[in-house]
C-alpha positions as CSV (number, residue, x, y, z in Angstrom):
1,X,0.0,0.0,0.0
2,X,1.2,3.3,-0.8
3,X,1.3,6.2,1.8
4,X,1.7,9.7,0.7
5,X,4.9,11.8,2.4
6,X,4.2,14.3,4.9
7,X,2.8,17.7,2.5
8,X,5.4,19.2,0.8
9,X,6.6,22.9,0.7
10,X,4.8,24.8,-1.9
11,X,6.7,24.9,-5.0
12,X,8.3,21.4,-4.2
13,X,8.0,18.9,-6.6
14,X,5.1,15.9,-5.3
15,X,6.2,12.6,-4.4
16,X,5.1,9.2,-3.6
17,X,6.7,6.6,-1.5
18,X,6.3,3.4,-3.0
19,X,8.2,0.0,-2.8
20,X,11.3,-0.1,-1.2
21,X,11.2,3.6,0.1
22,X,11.8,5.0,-3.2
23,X,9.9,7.8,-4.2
24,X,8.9,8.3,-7.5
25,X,7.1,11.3,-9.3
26,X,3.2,11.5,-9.3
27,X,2.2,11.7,-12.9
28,X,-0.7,13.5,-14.5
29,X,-1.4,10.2,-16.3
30,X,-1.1,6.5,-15.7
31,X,1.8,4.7,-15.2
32,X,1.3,2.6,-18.4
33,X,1.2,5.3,-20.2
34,X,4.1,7.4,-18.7
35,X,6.1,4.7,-19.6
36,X,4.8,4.5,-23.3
37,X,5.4,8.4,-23.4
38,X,9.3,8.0,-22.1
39,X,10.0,5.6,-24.5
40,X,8.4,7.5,-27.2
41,X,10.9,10.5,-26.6
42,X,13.7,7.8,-26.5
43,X,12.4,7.1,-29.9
44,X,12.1,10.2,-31.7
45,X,15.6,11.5,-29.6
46,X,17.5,8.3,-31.1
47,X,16.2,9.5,-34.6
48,X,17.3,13.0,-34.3
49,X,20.8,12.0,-33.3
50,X,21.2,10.0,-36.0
51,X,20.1,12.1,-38.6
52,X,22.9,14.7,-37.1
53,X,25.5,11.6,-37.4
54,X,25.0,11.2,-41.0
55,X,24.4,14.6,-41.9
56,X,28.3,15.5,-40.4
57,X,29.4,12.4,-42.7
58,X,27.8,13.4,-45.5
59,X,28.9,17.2,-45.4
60,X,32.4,16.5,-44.4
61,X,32.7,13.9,-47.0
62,X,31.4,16.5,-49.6
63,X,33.4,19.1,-48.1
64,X,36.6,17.7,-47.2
65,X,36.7,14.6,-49.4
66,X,37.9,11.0,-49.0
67,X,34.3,9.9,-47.0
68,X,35.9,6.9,-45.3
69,X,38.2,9.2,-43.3
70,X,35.5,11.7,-42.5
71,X,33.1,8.8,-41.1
72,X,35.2,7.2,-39.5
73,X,36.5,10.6,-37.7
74,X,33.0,11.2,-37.2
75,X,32.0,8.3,-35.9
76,X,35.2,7.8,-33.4
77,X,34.8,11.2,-31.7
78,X,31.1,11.0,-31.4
79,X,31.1,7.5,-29.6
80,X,33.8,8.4,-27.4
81,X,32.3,11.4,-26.7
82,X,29.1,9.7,-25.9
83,X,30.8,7.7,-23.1
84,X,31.7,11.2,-21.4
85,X,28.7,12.4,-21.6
86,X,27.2,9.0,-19.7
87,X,29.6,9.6,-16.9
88,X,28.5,13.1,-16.6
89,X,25.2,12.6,-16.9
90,X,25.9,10.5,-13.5
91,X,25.7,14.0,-11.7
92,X,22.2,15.1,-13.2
93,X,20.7,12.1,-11.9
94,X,19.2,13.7,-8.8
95,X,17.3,16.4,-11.4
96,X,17.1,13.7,-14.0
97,X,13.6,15.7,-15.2
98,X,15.5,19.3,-15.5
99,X,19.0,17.6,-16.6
100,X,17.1,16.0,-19.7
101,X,15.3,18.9,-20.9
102,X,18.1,21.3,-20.8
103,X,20.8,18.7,-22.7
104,X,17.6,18.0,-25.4
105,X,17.1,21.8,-25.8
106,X,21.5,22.1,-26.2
107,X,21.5,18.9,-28.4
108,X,18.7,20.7,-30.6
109,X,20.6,23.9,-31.1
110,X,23.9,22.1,-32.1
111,X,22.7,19.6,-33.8
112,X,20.2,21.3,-35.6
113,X,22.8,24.4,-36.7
114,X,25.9,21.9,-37.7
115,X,25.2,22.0,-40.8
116,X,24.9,25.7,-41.8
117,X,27.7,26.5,-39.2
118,X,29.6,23.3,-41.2
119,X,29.0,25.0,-44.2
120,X,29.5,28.8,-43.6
121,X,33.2,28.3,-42.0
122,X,33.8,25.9,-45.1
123,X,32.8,28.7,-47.4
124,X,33.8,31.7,-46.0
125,X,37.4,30.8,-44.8
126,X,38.9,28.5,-47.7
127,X,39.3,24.8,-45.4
128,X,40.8,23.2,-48.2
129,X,44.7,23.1,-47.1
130,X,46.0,20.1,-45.8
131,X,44.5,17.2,-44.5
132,X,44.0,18.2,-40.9
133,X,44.7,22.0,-41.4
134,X,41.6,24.4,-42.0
135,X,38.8,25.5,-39.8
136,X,36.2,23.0,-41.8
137,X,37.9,19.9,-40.0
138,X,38.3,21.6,-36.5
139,X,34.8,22.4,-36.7
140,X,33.8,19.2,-37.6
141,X,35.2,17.2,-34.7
142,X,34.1,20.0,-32.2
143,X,30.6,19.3,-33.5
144,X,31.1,15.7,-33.4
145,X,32.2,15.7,-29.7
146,X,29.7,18.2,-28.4
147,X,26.8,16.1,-30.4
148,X,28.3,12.9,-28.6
149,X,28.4,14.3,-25.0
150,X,25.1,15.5,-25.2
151,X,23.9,11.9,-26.7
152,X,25.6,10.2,-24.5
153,X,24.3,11.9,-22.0
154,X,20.1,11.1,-22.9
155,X,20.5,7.0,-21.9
156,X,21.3,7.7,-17.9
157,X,18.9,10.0,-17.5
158,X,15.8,8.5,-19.5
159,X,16.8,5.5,-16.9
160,X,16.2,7.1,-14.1
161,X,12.9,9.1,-15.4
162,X,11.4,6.0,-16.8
163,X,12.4,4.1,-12.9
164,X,10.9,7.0,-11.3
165,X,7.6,5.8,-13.1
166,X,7.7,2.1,-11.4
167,X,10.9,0.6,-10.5
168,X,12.2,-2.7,-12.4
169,X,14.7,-4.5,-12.2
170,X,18.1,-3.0,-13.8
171,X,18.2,-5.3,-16.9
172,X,14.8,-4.8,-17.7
173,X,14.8,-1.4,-17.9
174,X,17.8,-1.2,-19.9
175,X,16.0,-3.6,-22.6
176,X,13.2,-1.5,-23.2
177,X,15.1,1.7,-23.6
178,X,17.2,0.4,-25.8
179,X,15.0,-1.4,-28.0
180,X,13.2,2.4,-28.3
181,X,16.8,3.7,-28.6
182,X,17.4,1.3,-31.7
183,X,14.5,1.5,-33.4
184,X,14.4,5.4,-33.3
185,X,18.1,4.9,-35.0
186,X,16.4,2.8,-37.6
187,X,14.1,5.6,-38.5
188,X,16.6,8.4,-38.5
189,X,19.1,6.4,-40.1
190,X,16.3,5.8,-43.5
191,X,14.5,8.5,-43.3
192,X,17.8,10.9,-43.8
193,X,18.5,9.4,-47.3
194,X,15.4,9.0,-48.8
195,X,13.1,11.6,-47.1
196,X,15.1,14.5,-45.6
197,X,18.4,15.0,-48.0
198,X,16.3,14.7,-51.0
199,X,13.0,16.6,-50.2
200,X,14.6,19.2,-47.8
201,X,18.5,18.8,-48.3
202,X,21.2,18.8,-45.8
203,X,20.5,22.2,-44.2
204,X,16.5,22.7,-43.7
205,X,16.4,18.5,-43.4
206,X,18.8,19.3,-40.0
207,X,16.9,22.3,-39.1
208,X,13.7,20.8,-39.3
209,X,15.3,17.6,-37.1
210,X,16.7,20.3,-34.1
211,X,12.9,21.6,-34.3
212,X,11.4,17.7,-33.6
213,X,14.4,16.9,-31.0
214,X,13.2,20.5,-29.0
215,X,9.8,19.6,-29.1
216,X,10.1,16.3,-28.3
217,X,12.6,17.0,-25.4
218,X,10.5,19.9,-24.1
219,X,7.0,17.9,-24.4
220,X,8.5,14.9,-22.4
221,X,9.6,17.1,-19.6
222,X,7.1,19.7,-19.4
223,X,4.3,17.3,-19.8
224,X,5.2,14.6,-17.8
225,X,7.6,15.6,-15.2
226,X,6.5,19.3,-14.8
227,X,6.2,18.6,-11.4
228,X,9.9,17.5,-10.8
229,X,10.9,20.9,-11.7
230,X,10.2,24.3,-9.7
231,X,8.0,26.9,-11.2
232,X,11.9,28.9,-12.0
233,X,12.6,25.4,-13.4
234,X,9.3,25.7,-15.8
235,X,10.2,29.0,-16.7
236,X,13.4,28.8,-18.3
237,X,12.7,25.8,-19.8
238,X,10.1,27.0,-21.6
239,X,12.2,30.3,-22.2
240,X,15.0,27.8,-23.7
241,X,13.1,25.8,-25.5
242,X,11.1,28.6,-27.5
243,X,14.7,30.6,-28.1
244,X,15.7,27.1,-29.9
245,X,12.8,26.6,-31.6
246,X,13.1,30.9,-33.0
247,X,16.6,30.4,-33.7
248,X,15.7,27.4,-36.1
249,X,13.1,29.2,-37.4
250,X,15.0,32.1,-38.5
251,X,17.6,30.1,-40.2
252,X,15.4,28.0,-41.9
253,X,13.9,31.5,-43.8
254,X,16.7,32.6,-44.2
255,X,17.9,29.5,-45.8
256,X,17.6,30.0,-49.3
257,X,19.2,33.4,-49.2
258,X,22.4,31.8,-47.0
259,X,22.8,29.0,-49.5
260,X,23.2,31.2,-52.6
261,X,25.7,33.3,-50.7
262,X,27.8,30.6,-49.6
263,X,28.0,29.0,-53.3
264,X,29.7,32.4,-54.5
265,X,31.5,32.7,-52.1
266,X,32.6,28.8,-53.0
267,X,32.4,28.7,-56.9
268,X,32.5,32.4,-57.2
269,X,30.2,34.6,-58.6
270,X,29.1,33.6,-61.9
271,X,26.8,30.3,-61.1
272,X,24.3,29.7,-63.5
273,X,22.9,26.0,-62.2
274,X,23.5,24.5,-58.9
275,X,21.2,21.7,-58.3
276,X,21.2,18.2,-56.1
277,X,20.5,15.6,-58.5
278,X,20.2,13.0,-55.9
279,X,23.3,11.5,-56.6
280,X,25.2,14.3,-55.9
281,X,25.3,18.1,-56.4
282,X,25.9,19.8,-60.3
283,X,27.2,23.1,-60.8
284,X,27.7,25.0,-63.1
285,X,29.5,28.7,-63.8
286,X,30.8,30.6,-66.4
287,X,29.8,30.0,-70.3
288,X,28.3,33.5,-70.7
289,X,29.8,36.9,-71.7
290,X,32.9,35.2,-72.6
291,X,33.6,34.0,-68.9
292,X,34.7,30.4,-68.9
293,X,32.3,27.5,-68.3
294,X,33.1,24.7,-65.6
295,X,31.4,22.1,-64.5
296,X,31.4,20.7,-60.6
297,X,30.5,17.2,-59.4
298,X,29.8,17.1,-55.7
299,X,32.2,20.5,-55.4
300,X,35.3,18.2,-57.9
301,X,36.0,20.3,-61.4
302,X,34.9,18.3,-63.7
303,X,35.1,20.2,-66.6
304,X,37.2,23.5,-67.2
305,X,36.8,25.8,-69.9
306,X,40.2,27.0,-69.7
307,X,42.1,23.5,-70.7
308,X,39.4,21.3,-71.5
309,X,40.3,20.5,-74.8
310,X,43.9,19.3,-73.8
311,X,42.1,16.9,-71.3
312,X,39.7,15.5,-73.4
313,X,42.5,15.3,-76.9
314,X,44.9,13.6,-74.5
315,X,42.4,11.0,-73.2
316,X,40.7,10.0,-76.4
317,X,43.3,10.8,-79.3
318,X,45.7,7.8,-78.4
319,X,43.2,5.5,-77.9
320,X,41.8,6.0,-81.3
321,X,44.9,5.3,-83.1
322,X,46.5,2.5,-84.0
323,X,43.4,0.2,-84.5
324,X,40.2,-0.1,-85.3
325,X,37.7,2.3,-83.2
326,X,34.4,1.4,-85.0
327,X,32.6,0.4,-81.5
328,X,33.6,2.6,-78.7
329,X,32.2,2.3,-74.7
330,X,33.0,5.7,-72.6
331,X,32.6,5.1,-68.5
332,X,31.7,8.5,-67.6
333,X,31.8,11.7,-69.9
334,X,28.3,12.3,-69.4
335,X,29.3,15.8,-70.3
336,X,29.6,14.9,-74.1
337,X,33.1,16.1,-74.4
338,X,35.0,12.5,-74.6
339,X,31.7,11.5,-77.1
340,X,33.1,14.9,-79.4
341,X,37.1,14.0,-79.6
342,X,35.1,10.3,-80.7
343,X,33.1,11.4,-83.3
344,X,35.7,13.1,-84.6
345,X,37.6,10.1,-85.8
346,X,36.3,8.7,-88.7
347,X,35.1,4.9,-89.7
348,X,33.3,5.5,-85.7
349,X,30.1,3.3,-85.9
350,X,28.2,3.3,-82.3
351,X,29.2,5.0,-79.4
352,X,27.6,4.1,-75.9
353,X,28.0,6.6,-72.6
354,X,27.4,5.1,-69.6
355,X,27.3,7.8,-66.9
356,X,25.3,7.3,-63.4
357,X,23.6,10.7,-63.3
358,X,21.2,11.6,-65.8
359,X,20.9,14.7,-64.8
360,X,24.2,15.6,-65.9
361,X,23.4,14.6,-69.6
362,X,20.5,16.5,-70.0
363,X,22.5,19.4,-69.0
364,X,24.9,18.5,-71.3
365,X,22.1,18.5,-74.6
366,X,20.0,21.5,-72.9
367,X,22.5,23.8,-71.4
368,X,23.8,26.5,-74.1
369,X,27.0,26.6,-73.2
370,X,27.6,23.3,-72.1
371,X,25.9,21.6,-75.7
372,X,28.3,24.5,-78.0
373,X,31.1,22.9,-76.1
374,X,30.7,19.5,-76.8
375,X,29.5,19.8,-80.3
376,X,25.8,18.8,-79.9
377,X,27.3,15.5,-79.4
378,X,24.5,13.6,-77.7
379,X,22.3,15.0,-81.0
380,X,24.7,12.2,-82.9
381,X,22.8,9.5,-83.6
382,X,25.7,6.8,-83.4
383,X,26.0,8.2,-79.7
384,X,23.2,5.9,-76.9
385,X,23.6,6.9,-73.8
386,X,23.2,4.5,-70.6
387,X,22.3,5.6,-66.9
388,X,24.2,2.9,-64.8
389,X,27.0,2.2,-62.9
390,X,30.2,1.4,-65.2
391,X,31.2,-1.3,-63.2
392,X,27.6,-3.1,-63.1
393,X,27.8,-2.0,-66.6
394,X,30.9,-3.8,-67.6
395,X,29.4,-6.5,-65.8
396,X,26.4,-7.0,-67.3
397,X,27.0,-6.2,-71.1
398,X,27.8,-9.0,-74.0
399,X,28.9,-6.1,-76.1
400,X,32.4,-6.0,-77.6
401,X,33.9,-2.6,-78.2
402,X,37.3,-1.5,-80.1
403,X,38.4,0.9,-77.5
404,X,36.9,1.3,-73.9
405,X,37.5,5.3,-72.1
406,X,37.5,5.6,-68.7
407,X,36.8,8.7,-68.2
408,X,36.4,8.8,-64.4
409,X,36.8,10.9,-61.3
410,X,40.1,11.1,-59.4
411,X,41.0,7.6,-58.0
412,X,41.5,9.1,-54.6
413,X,37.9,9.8,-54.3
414,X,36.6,7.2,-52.3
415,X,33.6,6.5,-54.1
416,X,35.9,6.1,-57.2
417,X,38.2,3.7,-55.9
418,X,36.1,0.2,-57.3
419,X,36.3,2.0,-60.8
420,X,40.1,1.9,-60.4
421,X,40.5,-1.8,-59.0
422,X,41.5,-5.1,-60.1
423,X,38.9,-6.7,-61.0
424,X,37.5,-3.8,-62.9
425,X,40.5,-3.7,-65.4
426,X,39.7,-7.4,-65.4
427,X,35.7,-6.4,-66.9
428,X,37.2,-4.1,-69.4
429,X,40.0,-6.3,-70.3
430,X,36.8,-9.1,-70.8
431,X,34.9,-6.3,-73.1
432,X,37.8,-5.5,-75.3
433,X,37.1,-6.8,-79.0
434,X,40.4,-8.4,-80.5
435,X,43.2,-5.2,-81.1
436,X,40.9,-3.2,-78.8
437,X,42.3,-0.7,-76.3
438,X,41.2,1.0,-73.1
439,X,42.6,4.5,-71.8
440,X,42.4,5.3,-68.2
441,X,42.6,9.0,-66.6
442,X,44.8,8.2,-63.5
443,X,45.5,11.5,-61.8
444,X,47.9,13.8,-61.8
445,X,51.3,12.4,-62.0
446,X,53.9,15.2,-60.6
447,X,52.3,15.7,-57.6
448,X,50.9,12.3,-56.9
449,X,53.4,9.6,-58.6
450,X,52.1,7.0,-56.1
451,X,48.5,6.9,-57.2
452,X,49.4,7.3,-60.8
453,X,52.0,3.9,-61.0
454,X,49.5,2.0,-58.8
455,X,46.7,2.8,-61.6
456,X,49.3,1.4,-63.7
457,X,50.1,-1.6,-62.0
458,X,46.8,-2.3,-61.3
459,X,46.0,-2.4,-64.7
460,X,48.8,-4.5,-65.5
461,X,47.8,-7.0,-62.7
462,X,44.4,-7.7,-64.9
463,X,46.6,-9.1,-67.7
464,X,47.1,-5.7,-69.9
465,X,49.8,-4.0,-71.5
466,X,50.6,-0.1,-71.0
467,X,52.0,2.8,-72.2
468,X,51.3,5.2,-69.2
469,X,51.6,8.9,-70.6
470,X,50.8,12.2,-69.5
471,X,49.5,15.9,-70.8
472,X,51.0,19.2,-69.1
473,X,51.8,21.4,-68.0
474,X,48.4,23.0,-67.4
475,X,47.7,26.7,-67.7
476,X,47.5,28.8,-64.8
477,X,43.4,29.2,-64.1
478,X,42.0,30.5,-60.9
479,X,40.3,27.8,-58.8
480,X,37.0,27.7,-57.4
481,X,35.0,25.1,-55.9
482,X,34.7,23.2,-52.4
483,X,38.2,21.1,-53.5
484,X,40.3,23.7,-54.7
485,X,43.7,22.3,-53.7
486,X,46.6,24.6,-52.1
487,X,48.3,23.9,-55.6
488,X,46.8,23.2,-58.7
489,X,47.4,20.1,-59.8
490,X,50.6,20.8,-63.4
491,X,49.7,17.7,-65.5
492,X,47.0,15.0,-66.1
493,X,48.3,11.7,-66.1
494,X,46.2,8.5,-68.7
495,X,47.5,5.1,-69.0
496,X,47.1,3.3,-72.7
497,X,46.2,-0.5,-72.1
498,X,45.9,-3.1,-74.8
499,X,46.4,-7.4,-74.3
500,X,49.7,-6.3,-76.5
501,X,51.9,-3.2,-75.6
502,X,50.2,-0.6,-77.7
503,X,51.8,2.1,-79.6
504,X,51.3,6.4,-78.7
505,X,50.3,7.4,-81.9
506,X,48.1,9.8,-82.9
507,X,45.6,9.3,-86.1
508,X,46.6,10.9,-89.5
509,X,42.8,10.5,-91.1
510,X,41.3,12.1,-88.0
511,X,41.2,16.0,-88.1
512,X,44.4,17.3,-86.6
513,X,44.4,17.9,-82.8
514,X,44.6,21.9,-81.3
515,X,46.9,20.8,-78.3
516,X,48.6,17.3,-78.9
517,X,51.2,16.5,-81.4
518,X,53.6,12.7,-82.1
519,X,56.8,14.3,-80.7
520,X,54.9,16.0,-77.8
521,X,53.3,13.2,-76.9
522,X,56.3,10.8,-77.3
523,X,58.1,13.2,-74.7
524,X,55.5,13.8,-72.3
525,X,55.5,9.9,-72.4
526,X,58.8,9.8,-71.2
527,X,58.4,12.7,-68.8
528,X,56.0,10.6,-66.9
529,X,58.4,7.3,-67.0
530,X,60.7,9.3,-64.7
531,X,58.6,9.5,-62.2
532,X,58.0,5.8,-62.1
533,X,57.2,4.4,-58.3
534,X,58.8,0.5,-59.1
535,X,57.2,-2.1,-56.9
536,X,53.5,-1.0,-56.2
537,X,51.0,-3.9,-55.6
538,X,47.5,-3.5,-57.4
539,X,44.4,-2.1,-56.0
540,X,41.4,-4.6,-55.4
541,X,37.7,-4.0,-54.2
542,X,38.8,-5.6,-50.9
543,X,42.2,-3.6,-50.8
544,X,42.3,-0.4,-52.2
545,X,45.5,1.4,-53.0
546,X,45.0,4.8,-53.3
547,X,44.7,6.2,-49.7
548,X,48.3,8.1,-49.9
């Protein structure tokens, strides 16, 4: 039977003796349901901090690059930091009710501005210098810890609200919340991917998820434990909670306006199209009133306006030579540049594009600029164009082709590193008609030798021939975009593949070439052999090469 205390002072919270001698909190509803109501705010709190988990991982991978570093970074600091904030949270536990509310109203504000603070120090101070220099980084793992203490700091005291309700054993207790806890991650974890990048994007998606965690936080406390807390207690609560909830509201207005600023201020000031495709973000500047055009892949220059044409000359020129080139496959180039040196070349037959974002061939056929540049190419109607993944592609296809261009993003790029491995030099090497050749852009080769030769002896390792080469040195352009590097990069580096060594020739019956010539070719060939990196092991899909 349960006794009430002896009356309380006014203003005190109201308590119950029950079982044991331990007092728990009279509620204004059942116990049943005070239960049900905890572990619905562990539920909704678990989904709001892993929505701000993935949305650091996938703006410091698009910011900073190389997304296996930046999640496991991300994930290191934030677990570790959760354990801190248990052990702190060990202090709160005699004002478990106020404790909660006041690290769910903190957690909302943090987590729910990461992003556009993320983004603005990215922008507005240049973090693109080395690999742990730059305010971008610092900022990254300060948001990181603080997310994780005040995480961490959620599971201690939603046990000792949810015991105040009706006391169970230890073990039992633990179960529950974490079965909430879990679930709640489940939803976060999918709906950030398919609901809130897509439909909102990264900043308004983790706005609108510091909103839910302040209501939610706020509701559980206010509504249920009101009477844990003093009327002072209520007060600033609700003071807190509604300052969170304006502060979020003002920046997600203001959103729009904040966006555009910071992309000027990170491709400069001559964007035209800047859109998330879902696979990734497309910009594009320049091509108007004689500035140049360039094109941006998830903040990478794809395309430059400036030195394009060496690029594209030096990629496909070689490969064309020296064979037949009736049937030709290009991985990438869903810009319609590579598709333009091809169609250049006569005796071509069928070119197929396989590139996995169709939005960034209908830019290429609609956009003015972009179309002029590339000749209209996807108007040829030996040109088909494929949305897939070039290495399901290579895969999946019974086609033979004469020459196979790989025209691909860095092979440092995390994403990118399966399209530089082993096995799938082995799935080209398996499409290549008899005297065929493929052509791979490999990188730079002055500054980054190492990654070059291991793109080279990977591709020896699947049973090819080479003739590595490289094009340079580049023009000095100004730099823009999210991945400028400290130094621009002097050369491009391509490796010529064929089952016997093939010859660096250029064709005679094709039209003749604005930047390449034989005898420059032949001695940028041999520019690039000096910088040879002897004994480099290939790069597989289970062991990748091209960290350093």
């Amino acid at each position: 039977m349960i006794e009430p205390h002896a009356p309380a002072p006014p203003g005190a919270p109201r308590s119950w003796s029950g079982e044991g001698g331990q007092s728990r909190t009279a509620l204004p509803v059942r116990p049943g349901t005070g239960r049900f109501l905890v572990l619905s705010g562990v539920f909704v709190c678990a989904a709001c901090g892993l929505v701000y988990e993935l949305e650091l991982v996938a703006l410091a991978s698009y910011l900073i690059g190389d997304s296996v570093t930046q999640t496991s970074v991300v994930l290191s600091v934030m677990v570790f930091a959760m354990g801190i904030g248990s052990l702190a949270a060990k202090r709160l536990r005699c004002r478990a009710a106020a404790g909660f509310g006041a690290v769910e109203a903190a957690l909302a504000l943090v987590g729910g501005c990461s992003a556009m603070a993320l983004y603005a120090v990215f922008a507005w101070t240049g973090g693109w210098g080395g690999v742990w220099s730059g305010g971008p980084r610092c900022l990254l793992v300060a948001f990181s810890l603080a997310i994780g203490l005040f995480i961490g700091a959620e599971v201690p005291l939603l046990m000792e609200l949810i015991q105040r309700i009706r006391r169970q054993d230890a073990g039992g207790a633990v179960a529950d919340l974490f079965a909430a806890d879990y679930v709640g991650a489940l939803v976060g974890g999918l709906a950030f991917p398919f609901l809130l990048l897509p439909q909102l994007g990264q900043l308004t998606g983790t706005l609108l998820t510091g909103a839910i965690n302040a209501v939610a936080g706020g509701a559980l406390v206010l509504g249920l434990f009101r009477r844990d807390l003093s009327r002072r207690g209520r007060l600033l609560l609700v003071v807190a909670n509604v300052a969170v909830l304006g502060v979020l509201a003002a920046a997600a207005l203001l959103v729009d306006d904040f966006e555009r600023a910071a992309r000027q201020a990170v491709y400069g000031g001559h964007v035209r199209v800047a859109v998330h495709t879902g696979a990734q973000e497309l910009v594009l500047t320049g091509g108007t009133h004689g500035r140049p055009l360039a094109l941006f892949l998830d903040g990478r220059l794809r395309v430059s306006g400036r030195d394009e044409r060496l690029y594209h000359e030096a990629l496909v020129r070689p490969a064309m030579s020296d064979g037949p080139h009736a049937r030709v496959l290009v991985l990438g180039g869903g810009d319609g540049l590579a598709a333009r040196e091809v169609l250049r070349h006569p005796g071509v037959e069928r070119v197929d594009v396989v590139d996995p974002d169709p939005a960034v061939v209908r830019l290429a056929r609609r956009d003015p600029a972009l179309s002029a540049l590339n000749g209209h190419a996807f108007g040829d109607p030996r040109v088909h164009v494929c949305t897939a993944d070039a290495f399901r592609r290579l895969r999946d296809t019974r086609r033979s082709y004469d020459v196979v261009i790989a025209d691909l993003p860095d092979p440092r790029v995390t994403a990118s590193t399966k399209l530089y491995s082993q096995e799938f030099y082995g799935l080209a090497r398996r499409v290549l008609a008899r005297g065929g050749r493929l052509v791979v852009h490999a990188g730079p080769v002055t500054s980054r030798p190492r990654v070059f030769w291991t793109v080279e002896a990977t591709i020896r390792a699947a049973g090819l021939r080479t003739a590595p080469y490289r094009v340079g040195e580049r023009a000095p352009a100004p730099w823009a975009g999210p991945h400028r590097p400290a130094g621009a990069p002097r050369d491009w580096g391509f490796v010529l593949a064929a089952r016997t060594r093939p010859a660096l020739t250029l064709d005679r019956d094709a039209p003749r070439p604005d930047t390449l010539t034989p005898e420059v070719l032949r001695a940028d060939a041999r520019a690039a052999a000096r910088t040879r990196v002897p004994g480099l092991p290939p790069s597989t899909l289970v062991r990748p090469r091209y960290a350093n």
